[in-house]
Backbone as JSON, one array per atom type, in Angstrom:
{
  "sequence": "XXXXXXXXXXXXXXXXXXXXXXXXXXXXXXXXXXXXXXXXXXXXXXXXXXXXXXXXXXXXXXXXXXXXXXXXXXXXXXXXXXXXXXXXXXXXXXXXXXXXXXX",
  "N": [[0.83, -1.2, 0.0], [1.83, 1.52, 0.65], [4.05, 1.69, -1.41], [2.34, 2.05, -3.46], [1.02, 4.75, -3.06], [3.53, 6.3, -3.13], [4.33, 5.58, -5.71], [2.2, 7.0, -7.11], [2.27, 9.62, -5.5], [4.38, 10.15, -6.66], [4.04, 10.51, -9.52], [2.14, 12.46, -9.54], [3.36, 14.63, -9.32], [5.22, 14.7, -11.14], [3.5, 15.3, -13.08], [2.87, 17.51, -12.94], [3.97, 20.94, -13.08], [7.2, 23.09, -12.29], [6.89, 25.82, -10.89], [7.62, 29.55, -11.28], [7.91, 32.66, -10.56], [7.9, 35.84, -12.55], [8.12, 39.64, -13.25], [6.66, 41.53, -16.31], [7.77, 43.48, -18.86], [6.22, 45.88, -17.89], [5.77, 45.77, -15.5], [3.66, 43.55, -14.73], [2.12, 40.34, -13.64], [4.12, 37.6, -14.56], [3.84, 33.99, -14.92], [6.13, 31.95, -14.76], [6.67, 28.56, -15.91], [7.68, 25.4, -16.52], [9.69, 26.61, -18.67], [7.68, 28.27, -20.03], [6.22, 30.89, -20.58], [3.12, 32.55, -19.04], [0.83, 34.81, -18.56], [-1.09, 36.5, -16.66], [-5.04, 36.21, -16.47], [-7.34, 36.55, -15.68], [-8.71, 36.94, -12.34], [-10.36, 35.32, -9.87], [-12.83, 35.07, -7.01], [-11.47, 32.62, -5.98], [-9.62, 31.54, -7.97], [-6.68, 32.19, -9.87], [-6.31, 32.71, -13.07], [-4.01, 31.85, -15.79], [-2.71, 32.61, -19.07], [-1.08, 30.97, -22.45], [1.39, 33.87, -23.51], [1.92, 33.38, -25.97], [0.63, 33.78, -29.1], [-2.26, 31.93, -30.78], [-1.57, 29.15, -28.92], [-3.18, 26.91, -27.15], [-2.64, 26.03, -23.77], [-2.94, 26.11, -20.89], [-3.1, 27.68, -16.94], [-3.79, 26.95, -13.9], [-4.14, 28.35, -10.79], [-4.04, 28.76, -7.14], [-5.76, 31.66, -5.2], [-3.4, 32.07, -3.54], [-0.8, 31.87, -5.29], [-0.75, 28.74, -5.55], [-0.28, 25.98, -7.46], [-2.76, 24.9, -9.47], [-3.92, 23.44, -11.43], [-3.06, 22.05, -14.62], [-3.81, 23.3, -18.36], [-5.18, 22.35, -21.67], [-2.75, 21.91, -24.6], [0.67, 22.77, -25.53], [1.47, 24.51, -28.74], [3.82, 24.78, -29.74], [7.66, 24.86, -29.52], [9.6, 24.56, -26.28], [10.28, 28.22, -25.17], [13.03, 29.09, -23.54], [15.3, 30.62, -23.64], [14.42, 32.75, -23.86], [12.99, 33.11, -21.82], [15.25, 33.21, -19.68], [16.2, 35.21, -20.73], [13.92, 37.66, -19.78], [13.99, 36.97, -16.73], [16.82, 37.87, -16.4], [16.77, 40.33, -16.86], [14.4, 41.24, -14.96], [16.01, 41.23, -12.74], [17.89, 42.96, -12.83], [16.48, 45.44, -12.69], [15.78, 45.1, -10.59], [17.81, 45.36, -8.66], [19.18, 47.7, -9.87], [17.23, 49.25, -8.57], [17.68, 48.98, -5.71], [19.48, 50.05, -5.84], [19.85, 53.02, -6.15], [18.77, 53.8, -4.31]],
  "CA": [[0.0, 0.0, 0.0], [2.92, 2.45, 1.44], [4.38, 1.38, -2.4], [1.3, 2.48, -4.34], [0.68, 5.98, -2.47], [4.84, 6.72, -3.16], [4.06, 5.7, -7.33], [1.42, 7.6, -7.59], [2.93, 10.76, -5.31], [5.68, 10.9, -8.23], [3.84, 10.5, -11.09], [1.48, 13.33, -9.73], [4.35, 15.73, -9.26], [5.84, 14.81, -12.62], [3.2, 15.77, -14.24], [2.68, 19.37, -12.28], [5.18, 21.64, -13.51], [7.46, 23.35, -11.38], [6.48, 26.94, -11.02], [8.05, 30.74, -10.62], [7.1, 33.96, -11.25], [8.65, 37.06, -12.7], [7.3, 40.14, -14.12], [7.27, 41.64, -17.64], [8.36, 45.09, -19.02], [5.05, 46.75, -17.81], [5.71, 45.21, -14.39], [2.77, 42.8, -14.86], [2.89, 39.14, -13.08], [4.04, 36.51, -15.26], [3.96, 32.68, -14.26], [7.04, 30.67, -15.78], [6.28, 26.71, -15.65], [8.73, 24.82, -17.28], [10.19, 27.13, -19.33], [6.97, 28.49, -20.84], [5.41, 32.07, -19.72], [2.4, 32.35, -19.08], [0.65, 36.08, -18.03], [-2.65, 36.65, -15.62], [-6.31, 36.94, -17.58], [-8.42, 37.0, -15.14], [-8.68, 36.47, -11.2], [-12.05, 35.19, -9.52], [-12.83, 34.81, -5.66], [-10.73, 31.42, -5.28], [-8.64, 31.15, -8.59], [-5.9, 32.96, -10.73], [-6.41, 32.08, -14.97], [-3.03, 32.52, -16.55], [-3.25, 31.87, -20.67], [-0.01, 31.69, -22.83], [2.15, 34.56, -24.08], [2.01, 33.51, -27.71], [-1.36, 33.54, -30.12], [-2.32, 30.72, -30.74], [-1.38, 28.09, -28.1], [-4.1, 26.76, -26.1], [-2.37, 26.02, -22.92], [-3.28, 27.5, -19.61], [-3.01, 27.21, -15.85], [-4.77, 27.75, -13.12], [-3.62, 28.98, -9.73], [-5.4, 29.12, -6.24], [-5.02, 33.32, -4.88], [-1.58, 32.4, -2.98], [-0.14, 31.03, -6.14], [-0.17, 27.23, -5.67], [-0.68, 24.97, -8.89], [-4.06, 23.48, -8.75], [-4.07, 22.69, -12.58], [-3.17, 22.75, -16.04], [-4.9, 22.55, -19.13], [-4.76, 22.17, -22.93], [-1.38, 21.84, -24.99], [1.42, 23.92, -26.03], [1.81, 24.1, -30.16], [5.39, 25.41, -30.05], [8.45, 24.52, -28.59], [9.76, 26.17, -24.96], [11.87, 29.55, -24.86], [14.12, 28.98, -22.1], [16.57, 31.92, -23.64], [13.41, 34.48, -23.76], [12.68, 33.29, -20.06], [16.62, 33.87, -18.93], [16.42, 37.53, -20.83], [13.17, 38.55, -18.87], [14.63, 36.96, -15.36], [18.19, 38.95, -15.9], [16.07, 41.84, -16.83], [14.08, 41.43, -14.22], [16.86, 41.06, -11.61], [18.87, 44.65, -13.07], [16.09, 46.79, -12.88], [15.35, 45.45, -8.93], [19.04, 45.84, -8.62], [19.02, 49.17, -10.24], [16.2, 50.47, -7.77], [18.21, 49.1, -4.89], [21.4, 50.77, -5.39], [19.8, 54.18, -6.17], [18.31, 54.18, -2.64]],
  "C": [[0.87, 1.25, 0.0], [3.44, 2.45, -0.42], [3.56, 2.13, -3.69], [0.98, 3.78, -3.93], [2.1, 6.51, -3.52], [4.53, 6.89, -5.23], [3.1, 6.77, -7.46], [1.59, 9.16, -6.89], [3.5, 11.22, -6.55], [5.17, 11.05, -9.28], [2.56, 11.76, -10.72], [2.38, 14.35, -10.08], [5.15, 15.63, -10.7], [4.82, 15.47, -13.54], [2.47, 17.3, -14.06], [3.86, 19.88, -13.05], [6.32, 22.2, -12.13], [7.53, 24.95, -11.94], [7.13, 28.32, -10.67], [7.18, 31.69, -11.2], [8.3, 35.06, -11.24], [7.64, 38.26, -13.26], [8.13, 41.05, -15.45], [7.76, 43.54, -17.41], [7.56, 45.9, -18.16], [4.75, 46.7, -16.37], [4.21, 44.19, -13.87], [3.13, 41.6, -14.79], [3.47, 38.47, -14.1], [4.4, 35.14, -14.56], [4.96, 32.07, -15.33], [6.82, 29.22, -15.45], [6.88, 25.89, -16.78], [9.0, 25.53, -18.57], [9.05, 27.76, -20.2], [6.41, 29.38, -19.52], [3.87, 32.51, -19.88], [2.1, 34.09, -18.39], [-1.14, 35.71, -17.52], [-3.36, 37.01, -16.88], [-7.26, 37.2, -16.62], [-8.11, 36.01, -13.47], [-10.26, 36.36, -10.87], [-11.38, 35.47, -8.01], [-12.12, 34.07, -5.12], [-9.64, 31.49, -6.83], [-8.06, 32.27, -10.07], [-6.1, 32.06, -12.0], [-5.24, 32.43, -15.67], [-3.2, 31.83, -17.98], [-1.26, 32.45, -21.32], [0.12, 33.02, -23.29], [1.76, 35.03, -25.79], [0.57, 33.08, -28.34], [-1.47, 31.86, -30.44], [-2.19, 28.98, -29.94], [-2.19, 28.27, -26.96], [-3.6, 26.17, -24.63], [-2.64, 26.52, -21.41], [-3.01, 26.88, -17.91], [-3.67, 27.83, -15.15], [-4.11, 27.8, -11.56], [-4.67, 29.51, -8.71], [-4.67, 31.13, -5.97], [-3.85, 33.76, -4.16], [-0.86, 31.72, -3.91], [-0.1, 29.78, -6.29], [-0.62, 26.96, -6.74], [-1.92, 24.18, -8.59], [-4.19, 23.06, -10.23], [-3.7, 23.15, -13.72], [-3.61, 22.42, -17.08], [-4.33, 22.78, -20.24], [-3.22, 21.59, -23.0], [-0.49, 22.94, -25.57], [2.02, 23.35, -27.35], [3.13, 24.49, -30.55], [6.3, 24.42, -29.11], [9.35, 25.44, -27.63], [11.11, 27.13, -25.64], [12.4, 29.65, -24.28], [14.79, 29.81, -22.69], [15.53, 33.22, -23.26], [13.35, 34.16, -22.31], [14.0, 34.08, -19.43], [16.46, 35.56, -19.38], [15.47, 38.04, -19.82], [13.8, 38.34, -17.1], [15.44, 37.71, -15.23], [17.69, 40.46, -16.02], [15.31, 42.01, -15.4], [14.94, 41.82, -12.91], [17.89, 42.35, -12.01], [18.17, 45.35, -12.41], [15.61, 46.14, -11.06], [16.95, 46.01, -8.57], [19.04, 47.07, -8.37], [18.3, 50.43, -9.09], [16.83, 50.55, -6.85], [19.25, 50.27, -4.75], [21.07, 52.22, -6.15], [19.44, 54.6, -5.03], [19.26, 54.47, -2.42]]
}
């Protein structure tokens, strides 16, 4: 039993993503999840709607109102940007920089 809980732990978590967040130029959230960015559409009472980036790809996730992963849906018709993610993270991480060290 102890055996069958442990399989089926891992194979939930494999198929969650693993989740951050940064934001874009406009300082607007964005959700990264395995290398694919995802931006807020709409918040309710209990859950955040993030939809991809790029036209066309039906992908999406959903997020309770403290960020956790409660699901994701569709597929993604491209393949990931892991260099566009690193540019917005190092961007992101100058311009907090930047604010710091003008204080």
């Amino acid at each position: 039993m102890a055996e069958a809980f442990v399989t089926l732990t891992s194979e939930i978590q494999a198929k969650f993503p693993s989740i951050s967040f940064i934001n874009s130029n406009k300082g607007k959230p964005l959700l990264v999840a395995d290398d694919y960015i995802f931006k807020l559409n709409k918040t309710t009472t209990r859950t955040k709607y993030w939809i991809r980036t790029i036209n066309g790809c039906t992908a999406k996730v959903h997020t309770d109102l403290n960020n956790g992963l409660m699901k994701t849906v569709g597929y993604h018709s491209h393949l990931r940007a892991k260099e566009k993610r690193e540019v917005r993270e190092a961007r992101h991480f100058f311009q907090k920089y930047q604010m710091y060290s003008q204080s």
